[in-house]
C-alpha positions as CSV (number, residue, x, y, z in Angstrom):
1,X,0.0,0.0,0.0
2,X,0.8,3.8,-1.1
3,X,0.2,6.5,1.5
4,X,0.3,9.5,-0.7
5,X,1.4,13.2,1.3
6,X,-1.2,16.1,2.4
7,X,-1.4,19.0,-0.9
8,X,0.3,21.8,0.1
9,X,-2.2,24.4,-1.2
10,X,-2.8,26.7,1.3
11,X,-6.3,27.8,2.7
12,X,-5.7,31.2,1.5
13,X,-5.3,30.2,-1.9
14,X,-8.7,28.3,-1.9
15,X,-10.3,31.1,-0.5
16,X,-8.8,33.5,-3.4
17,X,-10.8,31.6,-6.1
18,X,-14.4,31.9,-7.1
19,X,-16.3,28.8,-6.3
20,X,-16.5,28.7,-9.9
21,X,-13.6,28.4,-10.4
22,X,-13.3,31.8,-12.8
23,X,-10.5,34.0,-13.3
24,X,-12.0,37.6,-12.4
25,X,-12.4,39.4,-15.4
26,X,-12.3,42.5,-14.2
27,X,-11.3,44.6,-10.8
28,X,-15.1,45.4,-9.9
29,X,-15.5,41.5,-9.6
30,X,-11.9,40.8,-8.3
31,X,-13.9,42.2,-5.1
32,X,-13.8,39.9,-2.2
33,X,-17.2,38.4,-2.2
34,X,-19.5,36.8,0.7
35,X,-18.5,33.3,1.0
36,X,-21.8,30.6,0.3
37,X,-23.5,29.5,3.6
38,X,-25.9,27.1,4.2
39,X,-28.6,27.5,6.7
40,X,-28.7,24.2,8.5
41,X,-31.9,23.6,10.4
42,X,-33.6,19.5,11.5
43,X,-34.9,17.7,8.5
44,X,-38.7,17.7,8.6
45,X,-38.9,14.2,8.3
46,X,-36.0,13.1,10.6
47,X,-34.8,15.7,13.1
48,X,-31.8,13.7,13.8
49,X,-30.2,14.7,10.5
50,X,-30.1,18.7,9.4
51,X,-31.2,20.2,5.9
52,X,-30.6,23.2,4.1
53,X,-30.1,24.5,0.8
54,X,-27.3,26.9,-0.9
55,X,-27.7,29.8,-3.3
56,X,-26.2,29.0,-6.9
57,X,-26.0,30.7,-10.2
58,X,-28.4,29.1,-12.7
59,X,-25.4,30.2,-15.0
60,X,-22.1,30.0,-13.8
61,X,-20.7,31.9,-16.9
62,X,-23.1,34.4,-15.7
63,X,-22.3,34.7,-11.9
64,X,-24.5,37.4,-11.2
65,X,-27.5,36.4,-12.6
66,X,-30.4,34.6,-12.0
67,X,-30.1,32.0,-8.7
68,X,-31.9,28.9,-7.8
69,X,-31.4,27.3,-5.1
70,X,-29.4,23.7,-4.1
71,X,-31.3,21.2,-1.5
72,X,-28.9,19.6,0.7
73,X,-28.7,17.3,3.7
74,X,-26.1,16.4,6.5
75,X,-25.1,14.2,9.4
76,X,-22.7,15.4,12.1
77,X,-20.2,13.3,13.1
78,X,-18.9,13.1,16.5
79,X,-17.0,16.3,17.3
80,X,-14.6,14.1,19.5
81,X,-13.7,12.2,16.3
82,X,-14.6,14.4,13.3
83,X,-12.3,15.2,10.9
84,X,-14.5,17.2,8.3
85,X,-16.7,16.7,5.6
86,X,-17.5,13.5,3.1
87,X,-19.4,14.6,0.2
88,X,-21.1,12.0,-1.4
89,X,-22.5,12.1,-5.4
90,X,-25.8,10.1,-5.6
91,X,-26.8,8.3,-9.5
92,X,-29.2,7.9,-11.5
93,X,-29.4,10.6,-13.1
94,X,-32.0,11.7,-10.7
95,X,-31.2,10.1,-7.1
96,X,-32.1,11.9,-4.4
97,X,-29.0,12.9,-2.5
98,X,-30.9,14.3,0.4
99,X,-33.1,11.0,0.6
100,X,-30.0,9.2,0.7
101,X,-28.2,11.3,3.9
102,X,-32.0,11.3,5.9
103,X,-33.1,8.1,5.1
104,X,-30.0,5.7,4.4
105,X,-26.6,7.4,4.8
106,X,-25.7,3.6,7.0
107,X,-24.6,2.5,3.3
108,X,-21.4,4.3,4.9
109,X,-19.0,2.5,7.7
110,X,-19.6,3.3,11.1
111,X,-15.8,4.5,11.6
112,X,-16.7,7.0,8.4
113,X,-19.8,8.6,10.2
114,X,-17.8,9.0,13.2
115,X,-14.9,10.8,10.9
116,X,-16.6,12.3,8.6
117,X,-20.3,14.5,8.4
118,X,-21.9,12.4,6.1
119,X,-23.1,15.2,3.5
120,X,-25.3,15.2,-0.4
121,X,-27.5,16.8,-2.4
122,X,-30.2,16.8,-5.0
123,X,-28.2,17.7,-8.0
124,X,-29.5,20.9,-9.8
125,X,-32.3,20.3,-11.7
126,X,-34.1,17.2,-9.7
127,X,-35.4,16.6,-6.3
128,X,-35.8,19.7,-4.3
129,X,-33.2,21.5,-6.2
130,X,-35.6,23.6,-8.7
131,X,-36.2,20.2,-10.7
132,X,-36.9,20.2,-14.3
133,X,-40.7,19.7,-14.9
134,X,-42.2,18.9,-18.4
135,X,-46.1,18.1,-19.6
136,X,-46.6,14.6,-18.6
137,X,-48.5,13.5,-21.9
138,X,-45.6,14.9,-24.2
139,X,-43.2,12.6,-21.6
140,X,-45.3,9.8,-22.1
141,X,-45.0,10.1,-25.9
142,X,-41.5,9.3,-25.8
143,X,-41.0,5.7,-27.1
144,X,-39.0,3.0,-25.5
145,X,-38.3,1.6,-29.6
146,X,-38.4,2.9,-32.5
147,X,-40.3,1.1,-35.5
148,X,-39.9,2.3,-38.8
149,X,-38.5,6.0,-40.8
150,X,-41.7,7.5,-40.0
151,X,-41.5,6.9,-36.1
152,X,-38.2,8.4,-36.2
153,X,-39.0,11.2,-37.2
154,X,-41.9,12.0,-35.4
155,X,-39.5,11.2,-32.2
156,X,-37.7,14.0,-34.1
157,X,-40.5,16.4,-34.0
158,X,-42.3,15.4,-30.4
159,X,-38.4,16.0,-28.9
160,X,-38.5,19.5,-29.9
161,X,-41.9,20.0,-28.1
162,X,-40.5,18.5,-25.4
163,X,-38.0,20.7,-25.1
164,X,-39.6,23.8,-25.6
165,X,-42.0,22.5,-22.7
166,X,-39.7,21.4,-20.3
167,X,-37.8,25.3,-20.9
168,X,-41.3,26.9,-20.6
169,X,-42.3,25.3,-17.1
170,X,-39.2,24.6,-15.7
171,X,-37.0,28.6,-16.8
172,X,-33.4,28.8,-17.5
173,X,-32.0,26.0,-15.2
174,X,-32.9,23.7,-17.8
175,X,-30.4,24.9,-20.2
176,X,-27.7,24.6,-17.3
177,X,-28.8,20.9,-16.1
178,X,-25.1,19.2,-17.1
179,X,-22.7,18.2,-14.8
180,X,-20.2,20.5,-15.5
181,X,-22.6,23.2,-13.8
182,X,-22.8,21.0,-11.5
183,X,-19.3,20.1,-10.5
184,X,-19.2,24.3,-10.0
185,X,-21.9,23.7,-7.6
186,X,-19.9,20.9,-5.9
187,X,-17.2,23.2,-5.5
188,X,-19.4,25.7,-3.8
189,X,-20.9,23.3,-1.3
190,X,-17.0,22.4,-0.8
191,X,-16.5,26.5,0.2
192,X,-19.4,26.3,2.1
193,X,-18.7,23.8,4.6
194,X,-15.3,25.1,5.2
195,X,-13.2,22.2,3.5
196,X,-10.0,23.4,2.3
197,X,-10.1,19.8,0.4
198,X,-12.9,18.0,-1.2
199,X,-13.5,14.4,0.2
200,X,-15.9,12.9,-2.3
201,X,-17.8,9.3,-2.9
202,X,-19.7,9.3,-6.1
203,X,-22.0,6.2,-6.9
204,X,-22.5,5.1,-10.7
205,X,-24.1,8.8,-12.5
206,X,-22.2,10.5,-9.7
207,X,-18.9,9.1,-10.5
208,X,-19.1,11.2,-13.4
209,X,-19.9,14.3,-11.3
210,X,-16.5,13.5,-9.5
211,X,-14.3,12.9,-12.9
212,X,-15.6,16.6,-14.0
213,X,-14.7,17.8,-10.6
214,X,-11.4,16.1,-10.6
215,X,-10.8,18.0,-14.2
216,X,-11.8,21.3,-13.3
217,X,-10.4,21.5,-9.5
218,X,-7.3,18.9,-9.2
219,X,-5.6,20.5,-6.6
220,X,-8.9,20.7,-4.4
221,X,-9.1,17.1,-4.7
222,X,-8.4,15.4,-0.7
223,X,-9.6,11.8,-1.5
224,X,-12.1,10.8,-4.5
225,X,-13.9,7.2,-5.0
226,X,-15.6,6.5,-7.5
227,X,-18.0,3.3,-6.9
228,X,-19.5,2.0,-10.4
229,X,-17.6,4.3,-12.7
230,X,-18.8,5.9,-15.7
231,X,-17.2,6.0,-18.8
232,X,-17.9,9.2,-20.3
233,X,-15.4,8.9,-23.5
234,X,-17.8,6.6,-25.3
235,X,-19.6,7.2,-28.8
236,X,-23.1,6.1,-29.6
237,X,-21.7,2.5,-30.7
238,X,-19.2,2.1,-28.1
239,X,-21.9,2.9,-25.4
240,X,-24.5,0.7,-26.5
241,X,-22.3,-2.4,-27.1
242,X,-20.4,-2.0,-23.9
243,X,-23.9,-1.5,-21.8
244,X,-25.3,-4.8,-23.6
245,X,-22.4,-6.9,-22.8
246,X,-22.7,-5.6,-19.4
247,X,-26.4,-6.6,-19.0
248,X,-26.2,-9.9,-21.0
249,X,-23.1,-10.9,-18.2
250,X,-25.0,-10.1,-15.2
251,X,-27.7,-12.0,-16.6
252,X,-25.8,-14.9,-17.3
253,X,-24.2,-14.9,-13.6
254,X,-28.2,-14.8,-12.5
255,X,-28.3,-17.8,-14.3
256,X,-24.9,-20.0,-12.9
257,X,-26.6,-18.6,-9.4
258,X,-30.0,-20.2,-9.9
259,X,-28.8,-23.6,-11.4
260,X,-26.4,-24.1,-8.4
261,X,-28.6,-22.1,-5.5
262,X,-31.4,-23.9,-3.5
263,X,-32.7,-19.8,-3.4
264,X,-33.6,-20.0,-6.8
265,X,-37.6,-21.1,-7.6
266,X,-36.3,-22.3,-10.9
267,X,-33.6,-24.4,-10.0
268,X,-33.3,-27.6,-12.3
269,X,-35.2,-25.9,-15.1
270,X,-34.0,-24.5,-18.2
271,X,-34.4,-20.7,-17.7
272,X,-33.0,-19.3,-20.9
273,X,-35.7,-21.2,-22.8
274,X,-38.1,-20.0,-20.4
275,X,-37.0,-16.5,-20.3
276,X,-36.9,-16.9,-24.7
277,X,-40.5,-17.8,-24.1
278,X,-41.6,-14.7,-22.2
279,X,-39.8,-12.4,-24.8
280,X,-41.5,-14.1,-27.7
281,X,-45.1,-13.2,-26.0
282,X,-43.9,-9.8,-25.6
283,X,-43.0,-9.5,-28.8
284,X,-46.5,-10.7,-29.6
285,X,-48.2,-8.7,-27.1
286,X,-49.7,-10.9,-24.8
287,X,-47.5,-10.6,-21.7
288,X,-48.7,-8.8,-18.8
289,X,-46.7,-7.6,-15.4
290,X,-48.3,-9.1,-12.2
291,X,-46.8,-6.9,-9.8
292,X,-48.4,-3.7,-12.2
293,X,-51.7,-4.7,-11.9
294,X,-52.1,-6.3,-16.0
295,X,-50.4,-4.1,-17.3
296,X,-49.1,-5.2,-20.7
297,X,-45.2,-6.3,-20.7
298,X,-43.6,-4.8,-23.7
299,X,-40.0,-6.2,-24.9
300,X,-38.2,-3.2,-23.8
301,X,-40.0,-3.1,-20.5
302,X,-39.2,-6.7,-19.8
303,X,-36.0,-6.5,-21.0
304,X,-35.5,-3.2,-18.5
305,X,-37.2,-4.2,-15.3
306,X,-35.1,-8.0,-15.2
307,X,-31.8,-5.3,-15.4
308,X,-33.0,-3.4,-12.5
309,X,-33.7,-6.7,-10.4
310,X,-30.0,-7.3,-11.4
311,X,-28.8,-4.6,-9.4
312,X,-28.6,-5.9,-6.4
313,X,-27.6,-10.0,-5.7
314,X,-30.1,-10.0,-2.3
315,X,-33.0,-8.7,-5.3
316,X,-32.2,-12.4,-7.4
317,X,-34.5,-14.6,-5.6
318,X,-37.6,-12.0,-6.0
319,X,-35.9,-12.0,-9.9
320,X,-36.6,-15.6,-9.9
321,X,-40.2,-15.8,-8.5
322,X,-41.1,-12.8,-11.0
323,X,-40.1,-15.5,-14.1
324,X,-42.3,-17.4,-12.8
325,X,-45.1,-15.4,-11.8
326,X,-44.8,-13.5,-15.7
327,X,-44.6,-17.6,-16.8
328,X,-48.1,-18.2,-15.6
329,X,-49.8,-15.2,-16.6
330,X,-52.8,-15.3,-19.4
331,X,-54.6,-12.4,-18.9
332,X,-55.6,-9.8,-21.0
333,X,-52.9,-7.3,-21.1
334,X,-54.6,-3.8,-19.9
335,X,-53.6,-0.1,-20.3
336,X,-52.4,1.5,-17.2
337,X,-54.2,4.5,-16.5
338,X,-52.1,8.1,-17.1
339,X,-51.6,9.9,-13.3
340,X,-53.8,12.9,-12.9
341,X,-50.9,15.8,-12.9
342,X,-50.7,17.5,-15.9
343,X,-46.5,18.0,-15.3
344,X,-44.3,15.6,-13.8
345,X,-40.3,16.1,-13.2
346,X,-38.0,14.8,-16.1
347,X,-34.4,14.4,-14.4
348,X,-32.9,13.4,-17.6
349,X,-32.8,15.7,-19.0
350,X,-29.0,16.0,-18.1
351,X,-28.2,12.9,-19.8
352,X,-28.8,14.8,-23.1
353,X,-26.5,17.8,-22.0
354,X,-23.9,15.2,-21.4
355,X,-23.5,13.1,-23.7
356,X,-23.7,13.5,-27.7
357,X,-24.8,10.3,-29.2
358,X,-26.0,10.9,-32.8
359,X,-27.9,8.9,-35.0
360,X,-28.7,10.1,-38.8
361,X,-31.7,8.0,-39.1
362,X,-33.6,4.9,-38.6
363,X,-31.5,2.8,-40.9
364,X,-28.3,3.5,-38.6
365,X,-30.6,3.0,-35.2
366,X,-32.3,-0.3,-36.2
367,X,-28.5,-1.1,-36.7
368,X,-27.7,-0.7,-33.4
369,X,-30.5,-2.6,-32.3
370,X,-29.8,-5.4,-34.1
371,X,-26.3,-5.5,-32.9
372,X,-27.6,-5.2,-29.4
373,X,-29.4,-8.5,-29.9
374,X,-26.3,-10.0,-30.8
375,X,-24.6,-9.2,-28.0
376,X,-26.9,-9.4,-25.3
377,X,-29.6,-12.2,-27.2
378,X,-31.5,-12.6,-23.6
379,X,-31.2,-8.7,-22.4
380,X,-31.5,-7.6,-25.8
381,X,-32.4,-4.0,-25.0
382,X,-29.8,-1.9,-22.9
383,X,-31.3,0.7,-21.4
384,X,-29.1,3.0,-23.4
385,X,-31.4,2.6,-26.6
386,X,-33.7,4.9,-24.9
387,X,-31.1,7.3,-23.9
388,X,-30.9,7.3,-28.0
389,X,-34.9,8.0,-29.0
390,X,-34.9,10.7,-25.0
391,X,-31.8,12.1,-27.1
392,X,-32.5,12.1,-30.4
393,X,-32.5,15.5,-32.1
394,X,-31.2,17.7,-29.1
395,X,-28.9,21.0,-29.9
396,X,-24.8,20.4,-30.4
397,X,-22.7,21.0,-29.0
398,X,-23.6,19.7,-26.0
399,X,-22.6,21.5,-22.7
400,X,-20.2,18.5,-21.0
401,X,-19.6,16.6,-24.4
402,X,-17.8,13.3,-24.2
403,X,-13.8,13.2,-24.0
404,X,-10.6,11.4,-22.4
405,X,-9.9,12.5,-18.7
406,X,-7.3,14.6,-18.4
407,X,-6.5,14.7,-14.5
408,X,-4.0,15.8,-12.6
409,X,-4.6,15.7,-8.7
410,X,-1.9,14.7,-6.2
411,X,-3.8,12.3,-4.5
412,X,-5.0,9.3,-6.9
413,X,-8.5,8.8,-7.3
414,X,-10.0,5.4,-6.6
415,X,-12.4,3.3,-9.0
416,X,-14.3,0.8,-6.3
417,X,-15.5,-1.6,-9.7
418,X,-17.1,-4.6,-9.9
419,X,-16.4,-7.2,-12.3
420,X,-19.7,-8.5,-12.6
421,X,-21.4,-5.1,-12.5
422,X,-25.1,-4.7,-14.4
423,X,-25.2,-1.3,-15.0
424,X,-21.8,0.2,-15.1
425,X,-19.3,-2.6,-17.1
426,X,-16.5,-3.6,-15.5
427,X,-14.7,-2.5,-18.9
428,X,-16.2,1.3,-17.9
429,X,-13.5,1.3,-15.1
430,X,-10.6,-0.3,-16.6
431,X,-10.8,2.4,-19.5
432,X,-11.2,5.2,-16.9
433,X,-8.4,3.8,-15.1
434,X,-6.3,3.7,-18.2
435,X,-7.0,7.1,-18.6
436,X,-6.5,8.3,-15.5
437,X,-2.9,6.8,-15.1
438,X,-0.8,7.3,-12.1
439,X,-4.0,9.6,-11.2
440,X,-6.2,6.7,-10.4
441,X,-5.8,3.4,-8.8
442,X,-8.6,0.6,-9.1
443,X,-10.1,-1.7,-6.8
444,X,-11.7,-4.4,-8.0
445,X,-14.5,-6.7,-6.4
446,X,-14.8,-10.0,-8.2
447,X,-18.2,-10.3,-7.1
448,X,-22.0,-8.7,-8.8
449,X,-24.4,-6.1,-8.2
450,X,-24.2,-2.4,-9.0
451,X,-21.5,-0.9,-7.1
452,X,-19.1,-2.8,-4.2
453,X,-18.9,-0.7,-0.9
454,X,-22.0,-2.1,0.7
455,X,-21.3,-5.9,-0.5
456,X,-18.1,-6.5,0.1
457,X,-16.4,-5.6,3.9
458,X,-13.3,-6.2,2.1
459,X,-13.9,-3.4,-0.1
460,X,-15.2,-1.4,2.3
461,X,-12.4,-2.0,4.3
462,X,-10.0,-0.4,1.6
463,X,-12.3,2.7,0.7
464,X,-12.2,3.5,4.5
465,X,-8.4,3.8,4.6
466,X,-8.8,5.4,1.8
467,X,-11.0,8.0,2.8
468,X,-9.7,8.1,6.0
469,X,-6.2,8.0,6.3
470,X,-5.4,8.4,2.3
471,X,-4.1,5.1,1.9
472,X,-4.3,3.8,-2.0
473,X,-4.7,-0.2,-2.8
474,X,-1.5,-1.6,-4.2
475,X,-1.7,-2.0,-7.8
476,X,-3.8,-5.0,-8.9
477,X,-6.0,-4.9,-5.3
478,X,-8.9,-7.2,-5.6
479,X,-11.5,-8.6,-3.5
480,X,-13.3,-11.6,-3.7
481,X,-17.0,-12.0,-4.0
482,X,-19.3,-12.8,-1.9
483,X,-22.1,-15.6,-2.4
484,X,-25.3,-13.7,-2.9
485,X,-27.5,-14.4,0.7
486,X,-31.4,-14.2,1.0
C-alpha cells in the first residue's frame, strides 16, 4: 500500500478563487465576495439529521445572474472524532442525495460517520433543487423503440416540443442541467462547509460528477472514490455495445446462481428457454406484469425491469419468483391509467447535456439494435437505446460533451468496480483507469451487483483507509465475492 502526502495548497489560496472556479475578469468583480453558507436547520422528516439549501447561479458563466437554489442534507459526526466533511455524489441521473443522507446514509461505515459529516445533495435540476418539470403527456410520448423512418421522425419532432416544454415550465436551469454546472456547484458546497479539500464518494451517474470535478479543480481534490464508474469517452456504438455486454453478463451470472442455489424457484429448469419464451409473448403482445396490476409487458420493459432486479444480488431470488409469476400469466394485457398531474419532473434531461450520441436516421438506429441482440440475445435491450430516441435530435454542441480525462490531482483517485457489475461494465472502469494513469488506482470486487462498498467488507475495508487516512490499494487490489445471501 501507497500512502500518498497532504497537498500543500494553502487555505488562502482556496479562499482566493471563485467557487467557480473563474479567473475575475475585471477589478469590480476581483472584489472579495460573501463566502456561500448554508442555513442548517432539522430535516422535517427526521430531526436527527439537518437540511438546508445553498444559493447557486443558474449560470455560472453568468455569476450574477439569476439564482436557484441547491437542496442539501447532513449528518454530524462526532465532534470528539470528526475530521470534516465526506461529500457524497448520488446516481441515477435523478437520485435523491438528500433521501439518501435522511433516510439511508448507514450505506457508509460506522468509523466514516464517526470521521466524517456524512453530506449530499439533490443535483440541480431534480429533487428539491428547482427540478426540471415537463407536460406529462408529451413525456409519455416518448418511445422506448423505434419502428420504422416514420417513427423516427416523429421522435424528431415530439423532442422538440419537449423541449420547448420542459424550458417553458421549468425557466433557465434547464439549459444549465449538465454536470459541468454541476461540478461548479460541488465546488461551492465544498467552500461552504469550510473544507479546504474535497472528500468525495460518487456512486454510478455520480462518478461522473466527481471525474468533472477532478478536471476542473485537481488541486482541491483530498480523496475521490468513484463506486460503479462511468465512462464518459464513449460514442453512440461504443456505449450501446459496452452497456449490452454488461447486462447480457449479469444475466448470465443470474443464471450460474440459480442452477447451483437452493434460493432460486427455478432451480433444475432451463431458464434461458423460459425466459426466450416470455420475450416471444412480448414481442407478440400478450405478456402482462403481475406486480403492475395487468399491465401489458412490452419487450423493452421486460427486458428493462429484469436489469434493475439485477442490481442488487439479495434482489435475485424475488428476480426468480417474477419468471415465474410472468410464466403463468394469461390475462388480458390492460392499459395502465395516465396519473392525474398534468407535469411531472424529467431528471434526464442532463443525460442529453452530457452526452452526444448521434444517429442520422432509422436505418443506422435499427442497426444498433440489431447488434444489441447480438450481443446481449436474452437482455437484448440496454437501457441505453432509450437514452438514443430521449436524445434524439437535441442542440450540439452539448454543454459536457464526451472526452478522455485529463486529470492531474496529487492524490489518486479510486475506481471501487465490480467485475460482474449490471449497469456500469466492469470494462467502464478499466478504461477510466487507463485514462486516468498514475491519477487513479482501481479496486476491483470479483463479485456482482451495482457498485461494491455495501457488498463487500473487504472493499469497504480499503475505501475506509482510503478516505480516512489516504491510503491507495496496491496496484492489482482485488477482492473476492461474496455468495449472494437471502
Amino acid at each position: 500500500m501507497l500512502r500518498v502526502r497532504k497537498s500543500a495548497v494553502g487555505w488562502a489560496v482556496a479562499l482566493a478563487l471563485t467557487a467557480a472556479g473563474l479567473t475575475p475578469a475585471s477589478p469590480a468583480a476581483a472584489r472579495p465576495q460573501p463566502a456561500p453558507t448554508i442555513d442548517w436547520r432539522p430535516c422535517p422528516k427526521d430531526a436527527t439529521a439537518e437540511c438546508g439549501t445553498l444559493s447557486l447561479p443558474v449560470d455560472w458563466n453568468r455569476p450574477r445572474g439569476e439564482r436557484f437554489d441547491l437542496s442539501l442534507a447532513r449528518r454530524v459526526a462526532d465532534p470528539a472524532t470528526r475530521e470534516g466533511a465526506l461529500v457524497f455524489g448520488p446516481g441515477g441521473p435523478g437520485d435523491s442525495g438528500v433521501d439518501r443522507v435522511v433516510n439511508g446514509s448507514s450505506r457508509f461505515s460506522a468509523d466514516l460517520r464517526a470521521r466524517f459529516d456524512i453530506v449530499s445533495f439533490d443535483p440541480r435540476g431534480t429533487g428539491g433543487s428547482h427540478p426540471v418539470v415537463c407536460a406529462r403527456d408529451l413525456l409519455a410520448r416518448q418511445p422506448q423503440l423505434i419502428a420504422d423512418q416514420a417513427q423516427f421522425d416523429a421522435v424528431l419532432a415530439d423532442n422538440a416540443l419537449l423541449r420547448a416544454d420542459c424550458r417553458a415550465r421549468t425557466g433557465a436551469l434547464y439549459d444549465h442541467v449538465d454536470t459541468t454546472s454541476a461540478a461548479r456547484d460541488l465546488d461551492a458546497v465544498r467552500v461552504a462547509l469550510g473544507e479546504r479539500q474535497l472528500t468525495f464518494h460518487g456512486s454510478s451517474y455520480g462518478t461522473l460528477l466527481g471525474q468533472r470535478y477532478a478536471e476542473l479543480y485537481p488541486e482541491r481534490v483530498r480523496a475521490m472514490v468513484l463506486e460503479a464508474a462511468m465512462d464518459h469517452s464513449l460514442g453512440t456504438r461504443a456505449f450501446l455495445d459496452t452497456q449490452a455486454v454488461t447486462a447480457e453478463d449479469a444475466f448470465d451470472e443470474f443464471l450460474a446462481w440459480c442452477a447451483r442455489s437452493a434460493d432460486c424457484v427455478l432451480r433444475g429448469r432451463d431458464v434461458r428457454a423460459i425466459w426466450a419464451g416470455l420475450h416471444a409473448r412480448a414481442e407478440r403482445g400478450t405478456l402482462t406484469d403481475p406486480e403492475r396490476s395487468g399491465a401489458a409487458l412490452a419487450p423493452f420493459e421486460l427486458s428493462r425491469l429484469a436489469h434493475k432486479k439485477l442490481y442488487d444480488t439479495w434482489r435475485w431470488p424475488g428476480l426468480a419468483e417474477w419468471i415465474v409469476r410472468l410464466e403463468g400469466t394469461a390475462t388480458t394485457p390492460s392499459a395502465r391509467p395516465l396519473a392525474d398531474q398534468a407535469v411531472a419532473p424529467y431528471p434526464f434531461a442532463v443525460f442529453c447535456q452530457d452526452w452526444s450520441l448521434p444517429v442520422r436516421d432509422y436505418r443506422e438506429y435499427a442497426g444498433h439494435v440489431r447488434r444489441s441482440a447480438l450481443l446481449a440475445p436474452d437482455l437484448r435491450y440496454p437501457p441505453a437505446l432509450f437514452v438514443l430516441a430521449t436524445c434524439l435530435g437535441a442542440p450540439t454542441p452539448v454543454a459536457n460533451p464526451q472526452h478522455r480525462l485529463r486529470v492531474r490531482t496529487d492524490v489518486p483517485l479510486l475506481l471501487a468496480a465490480t467485475v460482474h457489475d449490471p449497469a456500469s461494465g466492469y470494462g467502464w472502469a478499466r478504461n477510466v483507469a487507463r485514462q486516468l494513469g498514475r491519477h487513479g488506482a482501481l479496486l476491483t470486487y470479483q463479485g456482482w451487483g451495482h457498485g461494491s462498498y455495501s457488498s463487500s467488507p473487504c472493499v469497504e475495508r480499503a475505501v475506509d483507509a482510503y478516505l480516512i487516512d489516504q491510503v491507495v490499494p496496491a496496484r492489482g487490489a482485488s477482492c473476492p465475492a461474496v455468495e449472494p445471501e437471502v
